[in-house]
MARTI-559693 format. One record per residue: residue in one letter; z, x, y of N, C-alpha, C, CB in turn. Coordinates in steps of 0.2 Angstrom, whole numbers, plus 2048, in hexadecimal, padded with zeros to 3 digits. Glycine has a CB too. Example, Ala and Ser with C-alpha at 12.3 -4.5 7.8 and 13.67 -1.06 7.14 Angstrom:
<sites>
  torvex  nzz  nxx  nyy  cazz  caxx  cayy  czz  cxx  cyy  cbzz  cbxx  cbyy
       A  827  842  7E4   827   83E   7EA  827  842  7F0   82D   839   7EA
       S  823  840  7F5   824   844   7FB  827  840  800   81D   846   7FD
</sites>
This chain:
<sites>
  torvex  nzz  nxx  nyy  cazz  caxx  cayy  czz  cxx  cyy  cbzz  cbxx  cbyy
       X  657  AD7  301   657   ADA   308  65D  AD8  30C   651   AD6   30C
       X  65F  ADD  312   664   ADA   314  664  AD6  31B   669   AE0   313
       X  669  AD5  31D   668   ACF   324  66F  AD4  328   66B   AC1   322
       X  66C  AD5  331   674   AD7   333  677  AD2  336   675   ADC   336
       X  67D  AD5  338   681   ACF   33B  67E  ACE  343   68B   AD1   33A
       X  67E  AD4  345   67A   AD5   34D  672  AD3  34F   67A   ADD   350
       X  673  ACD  353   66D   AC8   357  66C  AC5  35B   66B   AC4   355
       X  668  AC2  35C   667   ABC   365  661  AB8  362   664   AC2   36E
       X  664  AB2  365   660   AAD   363  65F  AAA  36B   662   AA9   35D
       X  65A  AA6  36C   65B   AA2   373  655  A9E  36F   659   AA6   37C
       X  656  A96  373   651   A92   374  650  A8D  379   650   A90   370
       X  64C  A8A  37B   64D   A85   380  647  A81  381   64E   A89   386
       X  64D  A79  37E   647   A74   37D  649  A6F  381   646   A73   376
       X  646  A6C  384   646   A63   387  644  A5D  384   641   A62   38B
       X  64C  A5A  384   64C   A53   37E  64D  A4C  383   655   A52   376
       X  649  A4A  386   649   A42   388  64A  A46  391   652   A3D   383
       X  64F  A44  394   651   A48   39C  655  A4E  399   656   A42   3A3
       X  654  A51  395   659   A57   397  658  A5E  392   663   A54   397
       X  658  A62  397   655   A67   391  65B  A6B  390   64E   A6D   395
       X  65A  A6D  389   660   A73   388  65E  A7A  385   665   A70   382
       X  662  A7E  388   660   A85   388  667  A88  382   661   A8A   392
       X  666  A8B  37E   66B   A8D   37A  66B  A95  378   66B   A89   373
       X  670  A99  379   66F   A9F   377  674  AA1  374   66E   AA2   37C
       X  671  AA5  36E   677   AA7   369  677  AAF  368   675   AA2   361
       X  67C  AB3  369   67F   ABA   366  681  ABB  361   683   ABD   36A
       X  682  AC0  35C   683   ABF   356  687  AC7  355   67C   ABC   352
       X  68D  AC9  354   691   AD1   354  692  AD1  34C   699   AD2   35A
       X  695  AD5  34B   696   AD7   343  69F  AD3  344   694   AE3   340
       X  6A2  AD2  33C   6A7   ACD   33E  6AA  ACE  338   6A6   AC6   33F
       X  6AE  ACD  334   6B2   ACC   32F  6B0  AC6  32A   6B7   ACB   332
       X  6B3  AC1  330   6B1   ABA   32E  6AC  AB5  334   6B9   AB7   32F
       X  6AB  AB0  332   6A9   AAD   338  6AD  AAA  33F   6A7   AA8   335
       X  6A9  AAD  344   6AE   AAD   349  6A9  AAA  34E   6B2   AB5   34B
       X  6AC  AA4  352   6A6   AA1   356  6AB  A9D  35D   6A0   A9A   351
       X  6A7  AA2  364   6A7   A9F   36A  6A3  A9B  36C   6A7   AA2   36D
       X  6A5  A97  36D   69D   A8F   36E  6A1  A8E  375   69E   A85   367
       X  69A  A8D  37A   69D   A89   380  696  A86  383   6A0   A8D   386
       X  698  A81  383   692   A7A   385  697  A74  38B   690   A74   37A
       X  693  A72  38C   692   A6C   393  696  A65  391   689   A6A   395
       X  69A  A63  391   6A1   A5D   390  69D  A58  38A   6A4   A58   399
       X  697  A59  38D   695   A54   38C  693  A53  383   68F   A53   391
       X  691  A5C  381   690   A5A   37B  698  A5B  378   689   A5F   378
       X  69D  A5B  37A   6A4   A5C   377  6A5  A58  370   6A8   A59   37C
       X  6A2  A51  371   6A3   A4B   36A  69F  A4F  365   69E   A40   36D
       X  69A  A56  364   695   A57   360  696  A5F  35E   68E   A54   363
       X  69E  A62  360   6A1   A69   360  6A1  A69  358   6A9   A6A   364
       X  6A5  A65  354   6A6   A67   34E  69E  A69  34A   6AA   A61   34A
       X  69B  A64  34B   694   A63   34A  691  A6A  34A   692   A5E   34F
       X  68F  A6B  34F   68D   A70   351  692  A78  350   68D   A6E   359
       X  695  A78  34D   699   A7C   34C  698  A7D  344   6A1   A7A   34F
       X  695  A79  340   695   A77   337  68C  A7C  339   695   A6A   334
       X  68C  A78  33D   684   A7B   33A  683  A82  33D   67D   A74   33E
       X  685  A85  341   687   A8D   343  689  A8F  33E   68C   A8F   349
       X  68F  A8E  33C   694   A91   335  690  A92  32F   69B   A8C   333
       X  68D  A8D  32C   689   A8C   326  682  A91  326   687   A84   327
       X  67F  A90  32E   677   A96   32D  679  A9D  330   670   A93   333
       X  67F  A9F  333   680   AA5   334  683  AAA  330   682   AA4   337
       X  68A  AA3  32A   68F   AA7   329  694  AAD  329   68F   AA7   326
       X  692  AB3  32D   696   AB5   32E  696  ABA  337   696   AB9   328
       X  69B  ABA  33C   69A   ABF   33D  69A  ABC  344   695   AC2   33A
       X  69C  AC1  34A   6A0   ABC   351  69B  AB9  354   6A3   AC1   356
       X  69C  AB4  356   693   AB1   359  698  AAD  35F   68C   AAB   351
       X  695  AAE  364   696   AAC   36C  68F  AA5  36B   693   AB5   373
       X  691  AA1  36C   688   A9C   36B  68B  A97  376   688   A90   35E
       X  685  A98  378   687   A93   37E  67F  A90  37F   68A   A98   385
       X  683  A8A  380   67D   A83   382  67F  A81  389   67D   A7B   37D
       X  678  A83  38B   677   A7E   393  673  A79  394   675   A83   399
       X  675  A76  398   672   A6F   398  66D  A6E  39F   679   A6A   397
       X  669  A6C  3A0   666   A6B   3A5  664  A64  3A4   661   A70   3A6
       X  665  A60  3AB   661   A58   3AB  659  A59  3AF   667   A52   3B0
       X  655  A54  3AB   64F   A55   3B0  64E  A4E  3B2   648   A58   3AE
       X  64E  A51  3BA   64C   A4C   3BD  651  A46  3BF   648   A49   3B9
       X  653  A3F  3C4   656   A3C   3C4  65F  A3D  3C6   654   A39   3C1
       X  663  A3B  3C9   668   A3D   3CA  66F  A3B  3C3   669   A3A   3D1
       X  673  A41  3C4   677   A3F   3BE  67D  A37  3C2   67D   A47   3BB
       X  67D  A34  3C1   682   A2C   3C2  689  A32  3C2   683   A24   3BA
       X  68D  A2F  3C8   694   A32   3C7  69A  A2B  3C9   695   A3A   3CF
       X  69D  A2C  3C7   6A4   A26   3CB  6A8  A26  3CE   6A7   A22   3C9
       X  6AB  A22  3D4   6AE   A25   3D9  6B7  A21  3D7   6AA   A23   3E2
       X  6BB  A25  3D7   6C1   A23   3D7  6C5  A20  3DA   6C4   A26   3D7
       X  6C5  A1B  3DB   6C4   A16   3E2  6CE  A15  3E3   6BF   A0C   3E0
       X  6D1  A14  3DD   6D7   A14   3DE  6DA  A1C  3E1   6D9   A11   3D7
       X  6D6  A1F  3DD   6DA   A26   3E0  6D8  A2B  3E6   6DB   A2A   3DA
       X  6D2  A25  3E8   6D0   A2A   3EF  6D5  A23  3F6   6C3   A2A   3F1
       X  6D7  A1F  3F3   6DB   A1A   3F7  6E3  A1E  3F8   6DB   A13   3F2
       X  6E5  A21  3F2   6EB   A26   3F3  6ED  A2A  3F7   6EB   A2A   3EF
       X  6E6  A2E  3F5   6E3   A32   3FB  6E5  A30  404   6DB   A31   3F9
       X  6E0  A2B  403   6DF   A2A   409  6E4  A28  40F   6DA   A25   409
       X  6EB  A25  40C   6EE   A22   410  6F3  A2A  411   6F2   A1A   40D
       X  6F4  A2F  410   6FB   A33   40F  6F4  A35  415   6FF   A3A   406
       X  6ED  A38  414   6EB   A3D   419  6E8  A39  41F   6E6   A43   416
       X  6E8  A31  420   6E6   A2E   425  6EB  A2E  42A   6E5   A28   424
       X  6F5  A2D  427   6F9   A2F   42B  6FC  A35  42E   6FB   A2D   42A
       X  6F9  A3B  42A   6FA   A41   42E  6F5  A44  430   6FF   A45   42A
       X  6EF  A40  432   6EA   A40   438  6EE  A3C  43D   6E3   A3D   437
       X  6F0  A36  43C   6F3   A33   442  6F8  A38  446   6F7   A2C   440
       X  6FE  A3B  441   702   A3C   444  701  A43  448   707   A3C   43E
       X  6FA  A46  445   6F8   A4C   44A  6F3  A4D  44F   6F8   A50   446
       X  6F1  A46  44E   6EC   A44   455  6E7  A46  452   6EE   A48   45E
       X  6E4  A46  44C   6DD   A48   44A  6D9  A41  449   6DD   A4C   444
       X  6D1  A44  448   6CD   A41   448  6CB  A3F  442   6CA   A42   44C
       X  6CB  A38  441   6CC   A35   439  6C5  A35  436   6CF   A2B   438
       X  6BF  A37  43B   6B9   A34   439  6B6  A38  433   6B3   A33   43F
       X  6B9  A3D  432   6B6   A44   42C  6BA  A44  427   6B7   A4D   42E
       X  6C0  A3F  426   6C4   A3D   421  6C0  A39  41A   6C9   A39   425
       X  6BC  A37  41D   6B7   A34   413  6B4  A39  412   6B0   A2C   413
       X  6B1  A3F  416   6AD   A43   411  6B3  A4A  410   6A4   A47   415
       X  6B9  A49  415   6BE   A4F   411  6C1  A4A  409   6C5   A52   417
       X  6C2  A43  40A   6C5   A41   404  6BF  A41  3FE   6C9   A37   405
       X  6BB  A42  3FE   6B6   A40   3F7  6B6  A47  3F6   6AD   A3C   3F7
       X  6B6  A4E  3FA   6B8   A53   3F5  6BE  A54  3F2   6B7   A57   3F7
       X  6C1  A50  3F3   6C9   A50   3EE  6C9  A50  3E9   6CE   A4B   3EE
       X  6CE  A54  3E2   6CC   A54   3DA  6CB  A4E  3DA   6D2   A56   3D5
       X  6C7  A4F  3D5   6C8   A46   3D1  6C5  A40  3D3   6D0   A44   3D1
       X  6C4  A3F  3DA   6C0   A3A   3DF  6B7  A38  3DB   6BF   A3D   3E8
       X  6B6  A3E  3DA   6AF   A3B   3D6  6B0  A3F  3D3   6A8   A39   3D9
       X  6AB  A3C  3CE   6AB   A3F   3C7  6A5  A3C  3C4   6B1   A3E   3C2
       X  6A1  A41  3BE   69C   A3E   3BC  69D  A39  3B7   697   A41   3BC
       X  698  A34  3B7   69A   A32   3B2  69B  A31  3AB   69A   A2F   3B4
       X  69E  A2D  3A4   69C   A30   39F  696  A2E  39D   6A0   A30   39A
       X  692  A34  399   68C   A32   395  68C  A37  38E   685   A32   39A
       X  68A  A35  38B   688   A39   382  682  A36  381   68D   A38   37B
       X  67F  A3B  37E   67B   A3E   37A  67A  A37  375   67E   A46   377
       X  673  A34  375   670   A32   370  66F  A33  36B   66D   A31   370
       X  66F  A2E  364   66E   A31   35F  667  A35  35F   66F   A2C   35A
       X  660  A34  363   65B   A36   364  65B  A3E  368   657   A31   366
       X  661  A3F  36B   661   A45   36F  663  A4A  368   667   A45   376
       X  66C  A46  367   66F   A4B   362  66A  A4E  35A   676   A47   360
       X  666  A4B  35A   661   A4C   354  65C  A52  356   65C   A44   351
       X  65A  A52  35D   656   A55   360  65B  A5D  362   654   A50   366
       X  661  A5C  366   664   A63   365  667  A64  35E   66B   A63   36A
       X  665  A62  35A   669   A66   352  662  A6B  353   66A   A5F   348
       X  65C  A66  354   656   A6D   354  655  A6F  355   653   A6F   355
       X  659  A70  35D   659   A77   361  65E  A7D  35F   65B   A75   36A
       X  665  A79  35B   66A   A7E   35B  666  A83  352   674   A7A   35C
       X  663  A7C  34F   65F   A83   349  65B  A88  34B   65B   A80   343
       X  656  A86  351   651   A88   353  654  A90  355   64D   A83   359
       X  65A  A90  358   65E   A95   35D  65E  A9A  358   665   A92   35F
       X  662  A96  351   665   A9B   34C  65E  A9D  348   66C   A98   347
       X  659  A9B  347   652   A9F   345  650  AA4  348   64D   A9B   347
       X  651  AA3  350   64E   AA8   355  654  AAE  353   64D   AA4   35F
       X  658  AAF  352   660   AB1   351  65E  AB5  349   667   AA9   350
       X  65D  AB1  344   65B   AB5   33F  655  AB7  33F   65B   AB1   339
       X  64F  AB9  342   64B   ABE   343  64E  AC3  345   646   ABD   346
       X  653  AC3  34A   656   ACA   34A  65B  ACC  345   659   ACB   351
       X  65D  AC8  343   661   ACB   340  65D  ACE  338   666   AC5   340
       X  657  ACD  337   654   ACE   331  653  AD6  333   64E   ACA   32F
       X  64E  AD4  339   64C   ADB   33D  651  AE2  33C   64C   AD9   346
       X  656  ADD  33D   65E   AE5   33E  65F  AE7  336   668   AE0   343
       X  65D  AE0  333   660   AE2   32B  65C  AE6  327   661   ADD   328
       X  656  AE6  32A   650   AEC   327  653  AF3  328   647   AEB   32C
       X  654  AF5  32C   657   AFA   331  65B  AFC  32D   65A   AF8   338
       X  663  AF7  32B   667   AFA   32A  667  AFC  322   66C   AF8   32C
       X  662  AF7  31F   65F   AF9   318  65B  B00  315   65B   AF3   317
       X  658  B02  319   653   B0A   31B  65A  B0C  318   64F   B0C   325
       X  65F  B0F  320   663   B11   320  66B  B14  31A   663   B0E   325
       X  66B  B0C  318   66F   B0D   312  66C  B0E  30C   673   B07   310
       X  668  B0D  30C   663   B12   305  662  B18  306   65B   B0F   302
       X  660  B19  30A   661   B22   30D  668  B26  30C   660   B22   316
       X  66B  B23  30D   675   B23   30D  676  B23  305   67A   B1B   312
       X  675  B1F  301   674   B21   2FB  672  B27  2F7   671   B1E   2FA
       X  66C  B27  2F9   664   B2C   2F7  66A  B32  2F9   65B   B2A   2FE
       X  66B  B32  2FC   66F   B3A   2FF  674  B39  2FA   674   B3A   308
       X  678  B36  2FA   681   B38   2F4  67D  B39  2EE   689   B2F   2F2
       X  678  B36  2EB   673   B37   2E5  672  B3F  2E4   66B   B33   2E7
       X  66F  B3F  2EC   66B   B46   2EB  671  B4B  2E9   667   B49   2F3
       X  67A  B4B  2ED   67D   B4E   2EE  680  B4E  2E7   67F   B4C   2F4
       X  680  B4A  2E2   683   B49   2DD  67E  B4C  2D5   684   B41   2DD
       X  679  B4C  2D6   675   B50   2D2  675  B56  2D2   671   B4E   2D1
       X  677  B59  2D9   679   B61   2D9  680  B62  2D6   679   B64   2E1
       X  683  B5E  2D6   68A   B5C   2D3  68B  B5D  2CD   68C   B57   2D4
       X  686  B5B  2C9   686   B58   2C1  681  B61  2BE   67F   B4D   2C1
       X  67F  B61  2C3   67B   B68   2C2  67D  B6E  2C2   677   B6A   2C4
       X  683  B6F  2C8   68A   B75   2C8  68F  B72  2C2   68F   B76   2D1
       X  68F  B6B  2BD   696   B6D   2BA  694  B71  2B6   699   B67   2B8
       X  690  B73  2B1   692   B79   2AB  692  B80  2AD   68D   B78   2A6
       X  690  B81  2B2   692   B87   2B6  699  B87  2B8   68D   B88   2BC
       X  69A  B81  2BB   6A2   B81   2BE  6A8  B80  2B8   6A4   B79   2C5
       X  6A8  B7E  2B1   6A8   B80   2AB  6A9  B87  2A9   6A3   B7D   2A9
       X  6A6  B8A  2AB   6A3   B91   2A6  6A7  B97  2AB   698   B92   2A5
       X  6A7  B95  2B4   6AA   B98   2B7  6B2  B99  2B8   6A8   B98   2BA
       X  6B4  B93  2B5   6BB   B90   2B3  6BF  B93  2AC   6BB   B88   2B3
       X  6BB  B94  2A7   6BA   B98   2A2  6BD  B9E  2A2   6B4   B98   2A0
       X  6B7  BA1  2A7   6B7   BA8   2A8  6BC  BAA  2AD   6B0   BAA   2AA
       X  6C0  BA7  2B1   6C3   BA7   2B7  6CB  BA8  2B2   6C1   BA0   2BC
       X  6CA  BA3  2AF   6D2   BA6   2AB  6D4  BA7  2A4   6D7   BA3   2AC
       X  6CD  BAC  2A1   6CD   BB3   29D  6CF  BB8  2A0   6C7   BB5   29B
       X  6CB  BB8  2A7   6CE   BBE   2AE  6D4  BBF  2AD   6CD   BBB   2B8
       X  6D7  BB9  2AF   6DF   BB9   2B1  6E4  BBB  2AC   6E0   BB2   2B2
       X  6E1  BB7  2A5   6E4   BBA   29F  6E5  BC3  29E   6E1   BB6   299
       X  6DE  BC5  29F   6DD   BCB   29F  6E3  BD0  2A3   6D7   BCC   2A2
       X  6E2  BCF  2A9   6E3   BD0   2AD  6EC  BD1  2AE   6DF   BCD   2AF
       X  6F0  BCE  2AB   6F6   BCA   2AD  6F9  BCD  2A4   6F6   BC0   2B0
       X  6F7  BCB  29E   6F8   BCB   298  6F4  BD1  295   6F7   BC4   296
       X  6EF  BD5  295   6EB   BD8   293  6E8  BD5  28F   6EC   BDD   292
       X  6E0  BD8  28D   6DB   BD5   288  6DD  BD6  280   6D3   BDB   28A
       X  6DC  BD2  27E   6DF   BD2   277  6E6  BD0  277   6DE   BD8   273
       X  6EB  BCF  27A   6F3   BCD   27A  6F3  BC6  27B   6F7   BD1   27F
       X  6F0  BC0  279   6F1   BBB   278  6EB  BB7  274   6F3   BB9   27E
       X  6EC  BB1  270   6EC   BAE   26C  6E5  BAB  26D   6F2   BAA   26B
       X  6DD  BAD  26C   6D7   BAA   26D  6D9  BA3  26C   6D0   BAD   269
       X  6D9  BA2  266   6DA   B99   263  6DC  B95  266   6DF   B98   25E
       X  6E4  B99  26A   6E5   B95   26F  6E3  B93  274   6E7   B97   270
       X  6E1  B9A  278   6DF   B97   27E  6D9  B94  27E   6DE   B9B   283
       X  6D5  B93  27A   6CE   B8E   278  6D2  B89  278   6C9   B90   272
       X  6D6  B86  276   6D9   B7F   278  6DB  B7E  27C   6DE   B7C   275
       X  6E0  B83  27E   6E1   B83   286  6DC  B7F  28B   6E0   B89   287
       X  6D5  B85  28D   6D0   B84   28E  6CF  B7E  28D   6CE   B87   28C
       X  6CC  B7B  289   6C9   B75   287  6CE  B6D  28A   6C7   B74   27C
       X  6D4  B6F  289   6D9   B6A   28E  6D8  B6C  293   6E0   B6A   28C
       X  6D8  B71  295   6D8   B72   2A0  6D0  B6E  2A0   6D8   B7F   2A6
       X  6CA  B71  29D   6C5   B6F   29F  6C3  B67  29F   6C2   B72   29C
       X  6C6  B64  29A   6C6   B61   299  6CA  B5B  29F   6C7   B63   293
       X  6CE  B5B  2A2   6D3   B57   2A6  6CE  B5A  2AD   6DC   B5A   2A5
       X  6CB  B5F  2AD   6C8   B61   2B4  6BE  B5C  2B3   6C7   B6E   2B5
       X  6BD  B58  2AF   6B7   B56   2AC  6B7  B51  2AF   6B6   B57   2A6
       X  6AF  B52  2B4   6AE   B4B   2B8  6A7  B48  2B8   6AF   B4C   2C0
       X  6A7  B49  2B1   6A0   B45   2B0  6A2  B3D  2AE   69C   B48   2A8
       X  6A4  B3A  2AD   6A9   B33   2AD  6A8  B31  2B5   6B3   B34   2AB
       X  6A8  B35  2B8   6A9   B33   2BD  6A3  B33  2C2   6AD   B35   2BF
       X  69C  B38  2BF   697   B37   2C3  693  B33  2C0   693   B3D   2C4
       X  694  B30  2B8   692   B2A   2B5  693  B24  2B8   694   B2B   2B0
       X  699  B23  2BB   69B   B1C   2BE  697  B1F  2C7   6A7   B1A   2BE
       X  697  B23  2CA   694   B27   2D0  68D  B24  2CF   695   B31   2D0
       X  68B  B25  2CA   684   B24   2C9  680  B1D  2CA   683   B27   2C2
       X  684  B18  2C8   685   B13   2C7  689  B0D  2CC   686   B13   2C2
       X  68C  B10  2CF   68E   B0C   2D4  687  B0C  2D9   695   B0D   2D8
       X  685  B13  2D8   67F   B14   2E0  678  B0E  2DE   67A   B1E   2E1
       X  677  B0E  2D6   674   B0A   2D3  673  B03  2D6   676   B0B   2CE
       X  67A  B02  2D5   67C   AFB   2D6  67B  AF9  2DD   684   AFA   2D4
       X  67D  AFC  2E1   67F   AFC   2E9  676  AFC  2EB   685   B05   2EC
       X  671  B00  2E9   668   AFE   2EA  667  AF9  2E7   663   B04   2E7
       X  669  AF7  2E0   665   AEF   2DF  669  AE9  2E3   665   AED   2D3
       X  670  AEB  2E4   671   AE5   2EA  66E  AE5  2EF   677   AE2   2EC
       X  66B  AEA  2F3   668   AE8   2F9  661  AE7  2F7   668   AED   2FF
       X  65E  AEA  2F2   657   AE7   2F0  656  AE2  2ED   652   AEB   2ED
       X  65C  ADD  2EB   659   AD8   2E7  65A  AD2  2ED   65F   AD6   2DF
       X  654  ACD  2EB   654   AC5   2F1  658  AC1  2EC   64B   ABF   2F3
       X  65A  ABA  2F1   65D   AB5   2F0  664  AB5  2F5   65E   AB5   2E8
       X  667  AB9  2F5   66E   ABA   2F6  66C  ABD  2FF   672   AC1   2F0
       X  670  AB8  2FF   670   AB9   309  675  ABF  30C   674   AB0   30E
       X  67C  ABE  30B   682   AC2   30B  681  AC7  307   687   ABF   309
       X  681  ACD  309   683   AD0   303  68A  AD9  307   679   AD4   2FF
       X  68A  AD5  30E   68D   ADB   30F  693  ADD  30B   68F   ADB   315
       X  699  AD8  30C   6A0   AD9   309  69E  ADB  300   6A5   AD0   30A
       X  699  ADA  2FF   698   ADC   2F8  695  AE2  2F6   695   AD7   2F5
       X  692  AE4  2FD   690   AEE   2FD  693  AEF  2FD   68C   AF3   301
       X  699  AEE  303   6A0   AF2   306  6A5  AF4  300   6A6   AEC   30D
       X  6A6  AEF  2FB   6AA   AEE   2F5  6A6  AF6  2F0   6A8   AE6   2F2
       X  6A0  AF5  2F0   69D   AFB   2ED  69F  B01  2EF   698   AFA   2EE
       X  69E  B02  2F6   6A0   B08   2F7  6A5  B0C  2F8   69E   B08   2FA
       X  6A8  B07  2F6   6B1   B07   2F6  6B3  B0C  2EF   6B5   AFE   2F5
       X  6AF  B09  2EA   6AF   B0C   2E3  6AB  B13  2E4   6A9   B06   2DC
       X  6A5  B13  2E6   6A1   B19   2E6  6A7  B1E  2EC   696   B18   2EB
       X  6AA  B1E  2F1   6AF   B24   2F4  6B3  B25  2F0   6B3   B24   2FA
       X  6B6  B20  2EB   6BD   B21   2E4  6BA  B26  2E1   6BF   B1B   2DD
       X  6B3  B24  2DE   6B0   B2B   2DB  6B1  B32  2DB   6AA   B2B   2DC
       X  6AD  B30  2E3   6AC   B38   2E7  6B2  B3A  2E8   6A7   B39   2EF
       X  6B7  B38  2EC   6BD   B3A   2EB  6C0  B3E  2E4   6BF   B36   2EC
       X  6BE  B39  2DF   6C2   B3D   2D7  6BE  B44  2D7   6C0   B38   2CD
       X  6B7  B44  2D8   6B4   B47   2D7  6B6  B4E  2DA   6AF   B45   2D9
       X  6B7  B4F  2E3   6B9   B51   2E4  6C0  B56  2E2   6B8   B4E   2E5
       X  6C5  B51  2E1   6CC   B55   2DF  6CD  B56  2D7   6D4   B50   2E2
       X  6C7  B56  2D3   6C6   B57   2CE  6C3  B5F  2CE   6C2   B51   2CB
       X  6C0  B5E  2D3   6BB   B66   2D3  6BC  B6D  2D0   6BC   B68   2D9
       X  6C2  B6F  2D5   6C2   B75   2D5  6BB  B7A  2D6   6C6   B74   2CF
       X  6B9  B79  2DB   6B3   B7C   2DB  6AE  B7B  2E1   6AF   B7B   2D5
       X  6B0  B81  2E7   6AE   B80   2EE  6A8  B7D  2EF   6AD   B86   2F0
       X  69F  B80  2E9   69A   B7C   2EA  69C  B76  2EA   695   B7D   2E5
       X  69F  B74  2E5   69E   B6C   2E0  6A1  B66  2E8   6A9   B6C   2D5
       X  6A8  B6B  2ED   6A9   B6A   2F0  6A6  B68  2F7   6AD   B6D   2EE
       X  6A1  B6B  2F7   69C   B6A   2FD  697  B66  2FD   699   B6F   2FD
       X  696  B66  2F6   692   B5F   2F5  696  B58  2F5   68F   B5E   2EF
       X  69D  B59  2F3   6A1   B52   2F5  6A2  B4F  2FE   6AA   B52   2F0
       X  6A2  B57  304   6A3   B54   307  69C  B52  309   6A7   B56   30A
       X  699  B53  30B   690   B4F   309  690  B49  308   68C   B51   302
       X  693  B48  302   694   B43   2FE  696  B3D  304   69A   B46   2F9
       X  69D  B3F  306   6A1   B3C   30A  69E  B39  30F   6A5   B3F   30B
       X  69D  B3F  312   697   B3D   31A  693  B37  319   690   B44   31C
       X  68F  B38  314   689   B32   314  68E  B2D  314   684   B32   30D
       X  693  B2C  310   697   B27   30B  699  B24  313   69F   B2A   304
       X  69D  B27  318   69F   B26   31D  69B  B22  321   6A2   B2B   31F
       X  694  B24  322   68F   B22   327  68D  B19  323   687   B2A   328
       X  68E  B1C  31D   68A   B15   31A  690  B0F  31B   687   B16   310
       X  697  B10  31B   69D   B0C   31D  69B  B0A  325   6A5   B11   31C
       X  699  B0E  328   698   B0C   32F  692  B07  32E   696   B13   335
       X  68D  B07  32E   688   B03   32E  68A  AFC  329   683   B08   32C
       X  68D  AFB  324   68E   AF7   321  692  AF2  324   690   AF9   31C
       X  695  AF3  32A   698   AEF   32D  694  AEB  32F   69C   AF1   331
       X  68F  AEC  333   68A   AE9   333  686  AE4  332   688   AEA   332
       X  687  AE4  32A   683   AE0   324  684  ADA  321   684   AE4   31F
       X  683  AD3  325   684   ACC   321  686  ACC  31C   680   AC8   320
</sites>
């Protein structure tokens, strides 16, 4: 089965006074790519929290933000007593010097940077055990969608298959006709240009068999045949979480194919079916981007 890279997870749980809300987006990516923004407080527990995203997501751009809420009781703050003293003496004298009134001067000084601040506190060992739960819980809620999306694009790439299949056994079924009208196409010519009987049958039957021979793309609907093979039992086989970078790789082989196929032709049908071919091949590249 496959998993995609696009999801959302949220959860929101209350450990001790403070509840945390976490919400996680999840875009298709290359590599693992993560925007984390959380509240100062969990800062000492970023790496942390960063191991355990990287490990259950592994791939793919994920935005994760944690908010913090306190219940109940005030947060403690501390007041900067040296540096609201700094403060105080530069703007006590240029109230003096401008005849103002000093008595609004403690609540204009405590909004000054830096005059209070809250104060430090971290996370218990009993909280931080409690948010590891919430941030797996997040990525749980995060992989249901992401299963959800991967059903979808699983339908879709076997359908995308199922087509270059269909489009390739009409292929395999015009070649001895496209053979026989290649044959017959330059006897014409010989005729035509040299007259009938004025050159060497023996010959051109080798001839023949060397042009036909170098224009022959059964080799190549055999490996065609079998990459598509390959490319259906990796998405239907379990065990294996990742498997996108390892379809993409596949399908990379299956357009070499169709391409040889292609400029091997010589033959407008044969030719219509490769672009066919192509189309699906192209739509199933788009969707694989997708694909964990």
């Amino acid at each position: 089965m496959l998993k995609s890279m696009t999801g959302f997870g949220r959860t929101e749980q209350s450990i001790g006074d403070k509840t945390f809300l976490i919400d996680i987006r999840s875009l298709n990516g290359k590599q693992f790519e993560l925007q984390l923004k959380m509240p100062a407080i969990l800062k000492p527990f970023e790496f942390d929290i960063r191991n355990i995203l990287s490990e259950r997501l592994l791939r793919g751009t994920i935005d994760c933000q944690i908010f913090l809420k306190q219940n109940g009781g005030s947060k403690p703050v501390t007041i900067n007593t040296e540096l609201a003293k700094s403060y105080f003496k530069p703007l006590e004298s240029l109230a003096t010097e401008l005849n103002l009134d000093t008595a609004y001067t403690l609540s204009a000084l405590l909004k000054l940077p830096d005059v209070i601040t809250p104060s430090t506190e971290v996370l218990t060992e009993a909280e931080w055990e409690g948010l590891k739960k919430v941030v797996g819980d997040a990525v749980i809620d995060l992989d249901r969608h992401r299963m959800d999306e991967g059903a979808v694009l699983e339908r879709d790439l076997l359908a995308r298959v199922d087509a270059i299949r269909v489009q390739q056994d009409k292929v395999i079924e015009l070649e001895p006709l496209r053979k026989q009208k290649t044959r017959e196409g330059l006897l014409k010519l010989l005729e035509e240009h040299v007259g009938a009987g004025n050159f060497d049958a023996n010959r051109l039957e080798q001839e023949l068999i060397y042009y036909i021979e170098k224009m022959d793309i059964s080799e190549e609907q055999v490996r065609l045949k079998n990459h598509c093979d390959y490319f259906r039992s990796i998405i239907l086989e379990d065990g294996e979480i990742s498997k996108g970078k390892k379809l993409s790789f596949i399908l990379q082989e299956i357009g070499r194919e169709i391409n040889t196929t292609g400029s091997k032709a010589y033959d407008s049908t044969i030719q219509k079916c490769v672009v066919l071919m192509k189309d699906e091949l192209e739509k199933a590249k788009e969707q694989i981007l997708n694909v964990l």
